[in-house]
BAPA-144892 format. One record per residue: residue number from 0; residue in one letter; x, y, z of N, C-alpha, C, O in turn. Coordinates in nm, 2 decimals, decimal comma, padded with zeros to 4 digits, m for minus. Layout:
# BAPA-144892
R     k   r       nu       nv       nw      cau      cav      caw       cu       cv       cw       ou       ov       ow
R   NUM   A        X        Y        Z        X        Y        Z        X        Y        Z        X        Y        Z
...
# end
This chain:
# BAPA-144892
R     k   r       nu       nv       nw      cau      cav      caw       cu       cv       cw       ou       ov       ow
R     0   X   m05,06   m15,78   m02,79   m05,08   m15,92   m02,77   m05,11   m15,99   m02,90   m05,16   m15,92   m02,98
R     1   X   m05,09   m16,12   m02,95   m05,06   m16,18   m03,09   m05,11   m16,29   m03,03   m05,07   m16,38   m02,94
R     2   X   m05,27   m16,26   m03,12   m05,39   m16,34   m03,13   m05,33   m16,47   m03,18   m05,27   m16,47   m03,29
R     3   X   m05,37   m16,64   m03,05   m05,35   m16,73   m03,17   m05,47   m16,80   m03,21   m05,57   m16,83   m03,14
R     4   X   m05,44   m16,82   m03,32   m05,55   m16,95   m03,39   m05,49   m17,08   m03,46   m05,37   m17,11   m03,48
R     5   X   m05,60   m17,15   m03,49   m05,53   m17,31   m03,54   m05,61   m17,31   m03,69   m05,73   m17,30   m03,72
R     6   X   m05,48   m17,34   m03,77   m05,52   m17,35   m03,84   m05,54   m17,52   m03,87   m05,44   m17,58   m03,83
R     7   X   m05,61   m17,57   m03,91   m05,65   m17,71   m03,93   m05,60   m17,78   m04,05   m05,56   m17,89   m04,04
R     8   X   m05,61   m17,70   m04,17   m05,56   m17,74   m04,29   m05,49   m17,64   m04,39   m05,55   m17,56   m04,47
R     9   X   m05,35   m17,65   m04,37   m05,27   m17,48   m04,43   m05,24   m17,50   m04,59   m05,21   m17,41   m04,67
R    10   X   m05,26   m17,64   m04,65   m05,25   m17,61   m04,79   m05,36   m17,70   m04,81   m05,40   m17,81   m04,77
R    11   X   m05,43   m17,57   m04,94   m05,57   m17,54   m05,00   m05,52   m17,57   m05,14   m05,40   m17,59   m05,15
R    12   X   m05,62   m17,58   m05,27   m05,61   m17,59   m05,37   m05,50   m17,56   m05,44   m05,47   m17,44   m05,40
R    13   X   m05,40   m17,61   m05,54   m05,37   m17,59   m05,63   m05,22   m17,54   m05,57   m05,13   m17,50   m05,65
R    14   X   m05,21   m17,56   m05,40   m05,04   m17,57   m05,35   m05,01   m17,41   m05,30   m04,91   m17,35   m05,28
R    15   X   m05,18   m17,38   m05,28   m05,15   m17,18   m05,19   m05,12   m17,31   m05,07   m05,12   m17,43   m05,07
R    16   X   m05,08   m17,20   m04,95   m05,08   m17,22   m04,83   m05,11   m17,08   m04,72   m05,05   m16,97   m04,71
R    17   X   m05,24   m17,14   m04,64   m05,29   m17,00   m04,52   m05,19   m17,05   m04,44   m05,17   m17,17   m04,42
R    18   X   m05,10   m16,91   m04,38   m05,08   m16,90   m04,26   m05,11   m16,74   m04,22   m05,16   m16,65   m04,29
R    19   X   m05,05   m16,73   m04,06   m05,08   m16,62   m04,01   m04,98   m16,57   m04,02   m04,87   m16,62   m03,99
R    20   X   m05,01   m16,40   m04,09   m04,86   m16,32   m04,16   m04,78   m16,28   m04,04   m04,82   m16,26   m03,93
R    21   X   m04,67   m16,28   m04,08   m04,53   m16,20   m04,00   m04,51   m16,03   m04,02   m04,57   m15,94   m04,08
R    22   X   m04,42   m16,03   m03,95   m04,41   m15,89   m03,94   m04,30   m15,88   m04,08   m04,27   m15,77   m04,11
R    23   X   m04,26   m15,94   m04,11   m04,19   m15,98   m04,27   m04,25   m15,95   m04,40   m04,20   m15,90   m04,50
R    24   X   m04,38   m15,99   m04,35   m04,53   m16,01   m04,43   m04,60   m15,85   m04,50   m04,67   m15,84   m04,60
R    25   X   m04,55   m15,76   m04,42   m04,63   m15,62   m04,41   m04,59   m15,55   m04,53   m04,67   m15,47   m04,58
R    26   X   m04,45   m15,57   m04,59   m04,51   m15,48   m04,73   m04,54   m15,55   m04,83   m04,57   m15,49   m04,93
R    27   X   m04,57   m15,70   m04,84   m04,61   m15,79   m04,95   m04,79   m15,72   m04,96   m04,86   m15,69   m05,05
R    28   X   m04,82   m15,72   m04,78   m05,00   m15,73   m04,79   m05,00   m15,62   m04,84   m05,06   m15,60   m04,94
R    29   X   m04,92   m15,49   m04,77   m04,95   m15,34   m04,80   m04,99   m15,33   m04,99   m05,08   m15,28   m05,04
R    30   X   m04,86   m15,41   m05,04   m04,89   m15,40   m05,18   m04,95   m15,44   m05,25   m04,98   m15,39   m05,36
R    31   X   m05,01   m15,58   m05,20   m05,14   m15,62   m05,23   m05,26   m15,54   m05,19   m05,34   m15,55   m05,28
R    32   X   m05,28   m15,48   m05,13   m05,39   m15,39   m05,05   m05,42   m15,28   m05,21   m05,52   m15,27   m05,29
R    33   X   m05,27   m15,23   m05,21   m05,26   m15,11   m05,29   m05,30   m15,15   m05,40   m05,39   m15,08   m05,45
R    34   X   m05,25   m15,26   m05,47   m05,26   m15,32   m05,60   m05,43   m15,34   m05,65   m05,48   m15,32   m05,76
R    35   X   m05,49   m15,37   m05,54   m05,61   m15,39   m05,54   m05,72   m15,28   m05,51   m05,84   m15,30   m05,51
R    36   X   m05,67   m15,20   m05,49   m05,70   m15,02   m05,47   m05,71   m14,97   m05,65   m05,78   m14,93   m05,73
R    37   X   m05,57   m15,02   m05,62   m05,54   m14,96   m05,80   m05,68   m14,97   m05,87   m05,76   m14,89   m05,90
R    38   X   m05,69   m15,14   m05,89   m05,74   m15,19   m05,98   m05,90   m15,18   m05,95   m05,98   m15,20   m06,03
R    39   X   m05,94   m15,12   m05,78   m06,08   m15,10   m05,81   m06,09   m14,96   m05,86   m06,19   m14,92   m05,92
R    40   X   m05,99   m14,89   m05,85   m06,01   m14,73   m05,90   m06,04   m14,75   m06,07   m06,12   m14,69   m06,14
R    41   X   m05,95   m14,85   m06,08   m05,97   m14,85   m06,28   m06,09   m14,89   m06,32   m06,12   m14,90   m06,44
R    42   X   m06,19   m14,91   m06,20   m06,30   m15,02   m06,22   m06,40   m14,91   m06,21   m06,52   m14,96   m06,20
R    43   X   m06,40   m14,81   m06,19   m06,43   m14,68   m06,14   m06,50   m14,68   m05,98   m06,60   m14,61   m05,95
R    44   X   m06,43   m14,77   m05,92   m06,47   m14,75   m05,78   m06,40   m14,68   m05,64   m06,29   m14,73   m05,60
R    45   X   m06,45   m14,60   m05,60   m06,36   m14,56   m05,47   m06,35   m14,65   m05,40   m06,24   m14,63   m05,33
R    46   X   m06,38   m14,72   m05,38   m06,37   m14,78   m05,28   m06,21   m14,84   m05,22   m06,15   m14,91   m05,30
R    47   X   m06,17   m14,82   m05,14   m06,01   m14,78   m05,06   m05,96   m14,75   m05,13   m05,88   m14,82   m05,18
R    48   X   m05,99   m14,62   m05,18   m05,90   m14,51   m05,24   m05,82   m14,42   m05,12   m05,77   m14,32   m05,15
R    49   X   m05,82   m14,46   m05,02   m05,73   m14,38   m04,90   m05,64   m14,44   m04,92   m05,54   m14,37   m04,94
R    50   X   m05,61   m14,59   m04,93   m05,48   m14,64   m04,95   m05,37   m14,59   m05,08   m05,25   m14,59   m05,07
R    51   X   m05,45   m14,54   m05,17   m05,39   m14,50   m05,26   m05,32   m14,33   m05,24   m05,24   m14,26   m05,31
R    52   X   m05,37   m14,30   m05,11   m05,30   m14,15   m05,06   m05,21   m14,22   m04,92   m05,16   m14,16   m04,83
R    53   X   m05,21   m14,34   m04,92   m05,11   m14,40   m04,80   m05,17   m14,38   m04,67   m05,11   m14,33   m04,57
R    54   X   m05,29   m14,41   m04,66   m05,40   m14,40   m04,58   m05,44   m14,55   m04,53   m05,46   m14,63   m04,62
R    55   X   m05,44   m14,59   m04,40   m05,43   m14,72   m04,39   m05,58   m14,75   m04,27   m05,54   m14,81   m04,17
R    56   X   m05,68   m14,73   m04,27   m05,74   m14,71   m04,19   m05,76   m14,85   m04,09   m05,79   m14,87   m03,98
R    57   X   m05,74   m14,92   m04,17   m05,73   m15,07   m04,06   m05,61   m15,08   m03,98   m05,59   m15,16   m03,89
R    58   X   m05,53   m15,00   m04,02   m05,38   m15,03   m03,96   m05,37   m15,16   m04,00   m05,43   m15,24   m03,92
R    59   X   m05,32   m15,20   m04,07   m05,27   m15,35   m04,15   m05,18   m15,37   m04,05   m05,21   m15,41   m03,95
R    60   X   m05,02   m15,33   m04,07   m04,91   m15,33   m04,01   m04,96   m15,37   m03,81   m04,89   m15,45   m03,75
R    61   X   m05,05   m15,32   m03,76   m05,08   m15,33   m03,61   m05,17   m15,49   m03,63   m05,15   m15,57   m03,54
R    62   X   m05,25   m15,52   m03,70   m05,29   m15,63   m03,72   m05,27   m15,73   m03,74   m05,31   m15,83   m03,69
R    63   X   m05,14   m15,71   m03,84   m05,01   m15,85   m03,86   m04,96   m15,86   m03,71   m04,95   m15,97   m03,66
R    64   X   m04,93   m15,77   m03,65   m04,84   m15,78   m03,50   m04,94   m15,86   m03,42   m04,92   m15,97   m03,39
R    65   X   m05,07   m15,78   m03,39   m05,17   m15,87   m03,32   m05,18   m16,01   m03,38   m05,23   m16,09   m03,31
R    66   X   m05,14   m16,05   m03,49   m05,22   m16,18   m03,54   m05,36   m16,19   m03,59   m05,43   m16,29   m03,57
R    67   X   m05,38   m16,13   m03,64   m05,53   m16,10   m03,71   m05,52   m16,06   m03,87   m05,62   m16,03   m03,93
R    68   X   m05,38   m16,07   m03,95   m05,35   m16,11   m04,07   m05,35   m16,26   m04,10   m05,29   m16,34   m04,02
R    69   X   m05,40   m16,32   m04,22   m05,35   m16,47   m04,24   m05,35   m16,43   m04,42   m05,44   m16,37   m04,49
R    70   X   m05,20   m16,48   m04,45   m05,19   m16,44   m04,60   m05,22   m16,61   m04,67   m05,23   m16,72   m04,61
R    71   X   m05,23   m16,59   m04,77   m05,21   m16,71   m04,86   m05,10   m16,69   m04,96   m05,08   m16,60   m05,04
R    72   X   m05,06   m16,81   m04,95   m04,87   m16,84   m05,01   m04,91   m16,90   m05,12   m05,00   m16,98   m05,11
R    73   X   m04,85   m16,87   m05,22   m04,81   m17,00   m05,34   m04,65   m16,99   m05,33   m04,64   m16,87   m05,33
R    74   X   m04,52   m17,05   m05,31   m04,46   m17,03   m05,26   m04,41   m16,92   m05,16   m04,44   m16,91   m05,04
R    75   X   m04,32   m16,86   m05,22   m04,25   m16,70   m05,10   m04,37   m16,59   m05,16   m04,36   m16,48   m05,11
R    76   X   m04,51   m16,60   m05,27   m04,54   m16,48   m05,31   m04,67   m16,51   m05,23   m04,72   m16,62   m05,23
R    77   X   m04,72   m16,38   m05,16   m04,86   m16,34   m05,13   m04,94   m16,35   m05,23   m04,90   m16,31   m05,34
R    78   X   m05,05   m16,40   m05,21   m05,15   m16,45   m05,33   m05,23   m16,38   m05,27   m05,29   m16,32   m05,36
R    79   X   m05,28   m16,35   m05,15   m05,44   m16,31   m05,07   m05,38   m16,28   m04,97   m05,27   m16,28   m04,93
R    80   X   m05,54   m16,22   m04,92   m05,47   m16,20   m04,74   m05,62   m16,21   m04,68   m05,71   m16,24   m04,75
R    81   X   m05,62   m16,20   m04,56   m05,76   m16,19   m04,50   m05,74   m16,15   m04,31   m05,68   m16,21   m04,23
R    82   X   m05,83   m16,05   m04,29   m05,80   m16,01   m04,19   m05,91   m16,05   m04,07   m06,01   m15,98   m04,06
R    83   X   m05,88   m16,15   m03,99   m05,99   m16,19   m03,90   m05,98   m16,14   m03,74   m05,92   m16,19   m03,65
R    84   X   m06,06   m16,04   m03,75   m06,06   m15,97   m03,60   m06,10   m16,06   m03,49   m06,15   m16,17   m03,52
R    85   X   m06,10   m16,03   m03,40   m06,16   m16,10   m03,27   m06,26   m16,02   m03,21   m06,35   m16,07   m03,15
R    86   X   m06,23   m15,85   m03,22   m06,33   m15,81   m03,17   m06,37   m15,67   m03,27   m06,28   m15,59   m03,31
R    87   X   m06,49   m15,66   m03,31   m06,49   m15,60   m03,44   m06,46   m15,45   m03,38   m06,45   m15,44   m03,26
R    88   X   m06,45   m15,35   m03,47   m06,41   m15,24   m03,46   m06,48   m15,16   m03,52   m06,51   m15,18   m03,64
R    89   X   m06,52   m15,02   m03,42   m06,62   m14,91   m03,42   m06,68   m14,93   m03,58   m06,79   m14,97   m03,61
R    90   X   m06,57   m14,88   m03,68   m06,67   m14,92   m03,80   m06,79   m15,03   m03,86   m06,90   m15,01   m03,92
R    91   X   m06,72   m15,13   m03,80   m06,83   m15,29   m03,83   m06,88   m15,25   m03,71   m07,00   m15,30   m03,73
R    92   X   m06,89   m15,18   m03,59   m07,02   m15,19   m03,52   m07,14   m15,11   m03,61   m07,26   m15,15   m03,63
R    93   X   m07,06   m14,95   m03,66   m07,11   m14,86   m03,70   m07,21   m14,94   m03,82   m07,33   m14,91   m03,81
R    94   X   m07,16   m15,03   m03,92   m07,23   m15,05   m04,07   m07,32   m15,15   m04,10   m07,41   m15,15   m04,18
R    95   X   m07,25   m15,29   m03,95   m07,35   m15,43   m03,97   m07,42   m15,41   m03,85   m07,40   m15,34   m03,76
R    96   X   m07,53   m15,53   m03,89   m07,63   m15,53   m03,79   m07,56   m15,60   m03,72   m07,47   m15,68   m03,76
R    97   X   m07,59   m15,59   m03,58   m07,48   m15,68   m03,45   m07,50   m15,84   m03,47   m07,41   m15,92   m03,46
R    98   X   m07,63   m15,89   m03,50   m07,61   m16,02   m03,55   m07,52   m16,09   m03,61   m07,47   m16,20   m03,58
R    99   X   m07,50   m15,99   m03,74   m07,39   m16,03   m03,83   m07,25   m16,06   m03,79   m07,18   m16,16   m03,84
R   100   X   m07,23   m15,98   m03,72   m07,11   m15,94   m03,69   m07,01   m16,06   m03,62   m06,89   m16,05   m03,64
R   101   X   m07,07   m16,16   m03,54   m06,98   m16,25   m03,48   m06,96   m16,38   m03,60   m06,91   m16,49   m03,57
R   102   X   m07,01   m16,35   m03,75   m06,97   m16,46   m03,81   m06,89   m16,37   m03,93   m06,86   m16,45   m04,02
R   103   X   m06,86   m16,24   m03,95   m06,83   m16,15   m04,02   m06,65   m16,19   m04,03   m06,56   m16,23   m03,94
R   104   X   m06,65   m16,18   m04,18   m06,47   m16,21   m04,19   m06,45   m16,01   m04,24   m06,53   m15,95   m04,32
R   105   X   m06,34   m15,95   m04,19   m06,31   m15,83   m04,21   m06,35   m15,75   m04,38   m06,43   m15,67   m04,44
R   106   X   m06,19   m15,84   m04,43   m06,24   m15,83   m04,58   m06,14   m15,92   m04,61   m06,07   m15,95   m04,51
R   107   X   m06,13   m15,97   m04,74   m06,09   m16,08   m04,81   m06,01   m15,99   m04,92   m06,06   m15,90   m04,98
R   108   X   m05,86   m16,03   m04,94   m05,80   m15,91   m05,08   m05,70   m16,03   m05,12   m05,61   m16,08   m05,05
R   109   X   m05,74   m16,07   m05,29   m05,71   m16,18   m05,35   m05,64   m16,11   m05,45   m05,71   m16,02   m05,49
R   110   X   m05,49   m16,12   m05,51   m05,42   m16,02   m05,62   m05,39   m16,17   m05,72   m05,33   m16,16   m05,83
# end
């Protein structure tokens, strides 16, 4: 099922444009994801280092289909992405306090 939302205002500073990704979309984010993997590994952080073994634990690819990707364009290139769930998942129940959670954006990945 392919969550919709409204976007209100699709070009942001400096001529990006949010919309909600396509299934077109999925190896720009994937490589963004990765890219951004890379660069925290250099930073010496694990943090989504599974991506860098082709490990996807959000399922990106199932999330673009639901509608719960929205990239940011500067023209045809992915600049960002951001993944806004509708209903959080076992992890975000597992890590935030439940308060948090209904104003919680997934994660934010800017290349």
């Amino acid at each position: 099922m392919m969550h919709s939302f409204r976007i209100s205002s699709e070009y942001i500073n400096d001529g990006f444009q949010a919309v909600q990704a396509k299934p077109e979309d999925t190896d720009d984010v994937m490589s963004l994801l990765v890219e951004t993997a890379e660069w925290l590994q250099s930073q010496g952080s694990s943090q989504w280092n599974a991506l860098l073994k082709g490990e996807d634990s959000h399922n990106t690819a199932g999330a673009i289909r639901r509608g719960d990707v929205f990239v940011f364009k500067k023209g045809a290139d992915v600049a960002g992405m951001v993944i806004l769930l509708v209903q959080p998942s076992p992890w975000d129940i597992h890590l935030w306090d439940q308060k948090l959670i209904p104003r919680m954006v997934q994660f934010i990945c800017i290349g």
